[in-house]
C-alpha positions in Angstrom: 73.4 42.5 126.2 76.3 44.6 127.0 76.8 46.1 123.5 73.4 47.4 124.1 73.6 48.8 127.2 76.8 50.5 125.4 74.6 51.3 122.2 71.9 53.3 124.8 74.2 54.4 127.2 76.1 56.3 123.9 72.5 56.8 122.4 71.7 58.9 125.4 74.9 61.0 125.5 74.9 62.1 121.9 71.2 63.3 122.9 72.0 65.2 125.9 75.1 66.6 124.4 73.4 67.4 121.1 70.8 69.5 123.6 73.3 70.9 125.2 74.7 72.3 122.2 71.3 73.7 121.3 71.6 75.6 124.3 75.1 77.0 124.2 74.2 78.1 120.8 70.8 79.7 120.6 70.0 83.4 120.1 67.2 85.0 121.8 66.5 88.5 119.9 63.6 91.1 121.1 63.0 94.0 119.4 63.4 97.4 120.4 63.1 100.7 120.1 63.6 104.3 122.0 61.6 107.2 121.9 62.9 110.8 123.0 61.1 113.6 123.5 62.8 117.3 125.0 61.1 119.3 128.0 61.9 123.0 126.5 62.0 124.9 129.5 60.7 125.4 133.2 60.4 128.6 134.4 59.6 130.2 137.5 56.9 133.1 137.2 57.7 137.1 138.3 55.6 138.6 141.3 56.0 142.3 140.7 54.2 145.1 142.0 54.7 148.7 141.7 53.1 151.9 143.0 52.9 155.1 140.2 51.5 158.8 140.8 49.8 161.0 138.3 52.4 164.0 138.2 51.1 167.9 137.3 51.5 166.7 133.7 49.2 163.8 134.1 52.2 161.6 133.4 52.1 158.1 135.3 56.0 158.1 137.3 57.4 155.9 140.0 56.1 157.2 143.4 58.2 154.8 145.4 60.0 156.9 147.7 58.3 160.1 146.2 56.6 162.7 149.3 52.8 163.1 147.8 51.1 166.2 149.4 47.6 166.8 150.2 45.4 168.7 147.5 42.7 170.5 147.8 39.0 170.5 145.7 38.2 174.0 143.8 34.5 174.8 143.2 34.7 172.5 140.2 35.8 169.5 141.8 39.5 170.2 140.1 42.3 168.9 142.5 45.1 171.8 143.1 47.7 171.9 145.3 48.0 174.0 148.4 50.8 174.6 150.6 48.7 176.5 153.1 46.4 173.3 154.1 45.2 173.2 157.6 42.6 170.7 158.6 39.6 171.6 160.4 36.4 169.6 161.2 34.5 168.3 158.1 37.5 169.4 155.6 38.5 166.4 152.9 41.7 166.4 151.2 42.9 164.6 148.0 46.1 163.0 147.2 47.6 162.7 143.5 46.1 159.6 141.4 48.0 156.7 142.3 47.7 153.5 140.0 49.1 149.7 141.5 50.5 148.0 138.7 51.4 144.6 138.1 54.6 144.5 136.4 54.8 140.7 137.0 53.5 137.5 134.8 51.4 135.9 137.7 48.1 136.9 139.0 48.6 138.9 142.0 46.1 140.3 145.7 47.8 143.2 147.3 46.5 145.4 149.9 47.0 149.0 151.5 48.3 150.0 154.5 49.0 153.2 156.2 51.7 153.0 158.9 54.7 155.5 160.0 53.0 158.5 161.2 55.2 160.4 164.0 54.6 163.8 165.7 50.5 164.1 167.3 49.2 161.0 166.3 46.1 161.8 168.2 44.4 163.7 165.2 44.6 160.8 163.5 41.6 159.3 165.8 39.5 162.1 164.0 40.8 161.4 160.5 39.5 158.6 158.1 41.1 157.9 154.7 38.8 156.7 151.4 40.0 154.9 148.7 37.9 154.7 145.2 39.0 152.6 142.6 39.1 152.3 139.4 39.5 148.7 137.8 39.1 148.6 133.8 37.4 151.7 133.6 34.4 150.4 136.1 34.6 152.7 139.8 34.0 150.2 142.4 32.2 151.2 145.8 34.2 153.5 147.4 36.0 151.9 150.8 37.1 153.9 154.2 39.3 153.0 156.5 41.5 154.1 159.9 45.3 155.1 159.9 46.8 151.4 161.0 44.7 149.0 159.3 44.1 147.6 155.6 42.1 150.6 153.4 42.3 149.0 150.6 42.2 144.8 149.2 42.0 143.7 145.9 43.8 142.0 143.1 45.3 142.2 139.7 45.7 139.6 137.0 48.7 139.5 135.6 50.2 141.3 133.0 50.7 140.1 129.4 52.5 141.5 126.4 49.1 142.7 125.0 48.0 144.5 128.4 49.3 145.6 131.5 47.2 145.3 134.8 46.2 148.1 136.9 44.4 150.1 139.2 43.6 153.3 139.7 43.5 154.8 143.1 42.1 158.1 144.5 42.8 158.5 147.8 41.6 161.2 149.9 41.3 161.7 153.9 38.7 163.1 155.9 38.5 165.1 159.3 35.5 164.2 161.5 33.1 167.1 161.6 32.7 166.0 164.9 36.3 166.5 166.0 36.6 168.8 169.3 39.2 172.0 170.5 41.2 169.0 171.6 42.4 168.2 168.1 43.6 171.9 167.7 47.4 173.0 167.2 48.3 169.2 166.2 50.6 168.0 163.2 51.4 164.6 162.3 54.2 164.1 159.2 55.9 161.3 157.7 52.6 159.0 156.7 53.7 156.4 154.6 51.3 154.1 151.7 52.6 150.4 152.0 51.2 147.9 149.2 51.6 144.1 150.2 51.4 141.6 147.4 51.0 138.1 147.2 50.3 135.8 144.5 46.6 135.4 143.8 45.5 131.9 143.8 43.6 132.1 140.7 45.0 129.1 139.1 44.2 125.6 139.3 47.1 124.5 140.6 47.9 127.4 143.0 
């Protein structure tokens, strides 16, 4: 009796240690394996807007922080300038082609504003500005507008390395014919043409 209690009593440690040992000594392996793959770059895009004037040689320069003067129309429509121009009821003067350009990447909305005057800025109650533009060779409707607020809204796509983005802007200004002997003897100087740009929201994730 007792050398079998011995004989399962040792029966049941060998097993136990024997498992134990199993234990201690297995391997678990997984397989694995990494993939990499490299974001190249990111890069912010470029909102860049500039303002250009057509120049007595029809060449297309910088007119930020140019003075434009006023021209006036011959008998066959042919813009000259004049440094005798006095405005009078019903007169319309012409300023040099101006052409908003967008020098950036991204898609862009500007518009035009005409702020600064000083000296009698009661004539400018009788005087309306017009703004016709030119967008890829198609005029658009021509658009008026008072000194102080917005003539002119649009946009521009943006520029690529095949084509630059632009439009062409003749701007003129107009006296009411209407315009009394109260308007008489004034002068007004130091207009200035203000484009504001934004980025267009054009994109689908703008």
């Amino acid at each position: 009796s007792k050398n079998i209690k011995r004989s399962v009593l040792f029966s049941a440690f060998c097993t136990i240690a024997l498992c134990l040992c199993l234990v201690a000594g297995a391997t678990f392996a997984w397989f694995t394996d990494t993939a990499k793959t490299n974001v190249n770059e990111i890069k912010s895009g470029t909102l860049d807007v500039t303002l250009q004037m057509q120049n007595d040689e029809g060449e297309w320069v910088n007119a930020e922080g140019e003075t434009l003067s006023f021209l006036r129309a011959d008998a066959e429509g042919n813009r000259l300038p004049d440094a005798s121009v006095l405005w009078e009821p019903g007169c319309t003067y012409y300023l040099p082609a101006l052409r908003v350009v967008n020098k950036g990447n991204l898609a862009l909305k500007y518009k035009m504003v005409l702020s600064g005057a000083t000296g009698d800025l009661k004539l400018l109650e009788v005087i309306s500005f017009t703004a016709e533009v030119t967008k890829n060779g198609v005029a658009l409707d021509p658009v008026t507008g008072a000194y102080g607020s917005t003539i002119l809204a649009n946009t521009l796509e943006a520029t690529t390395a095949d084509e630059q983005a632009y439009d062409t802007i003749a701007l003129s200004a107009t006296m009411d014919k209407e315009a009394g002997n109260e308007y008489m003897n004034l002068a007004i100087e130091n207009i200035a043409i203000t484009m504001y740009a934004t980025q267009a929201p054009v994109e689908y994730d703008s």
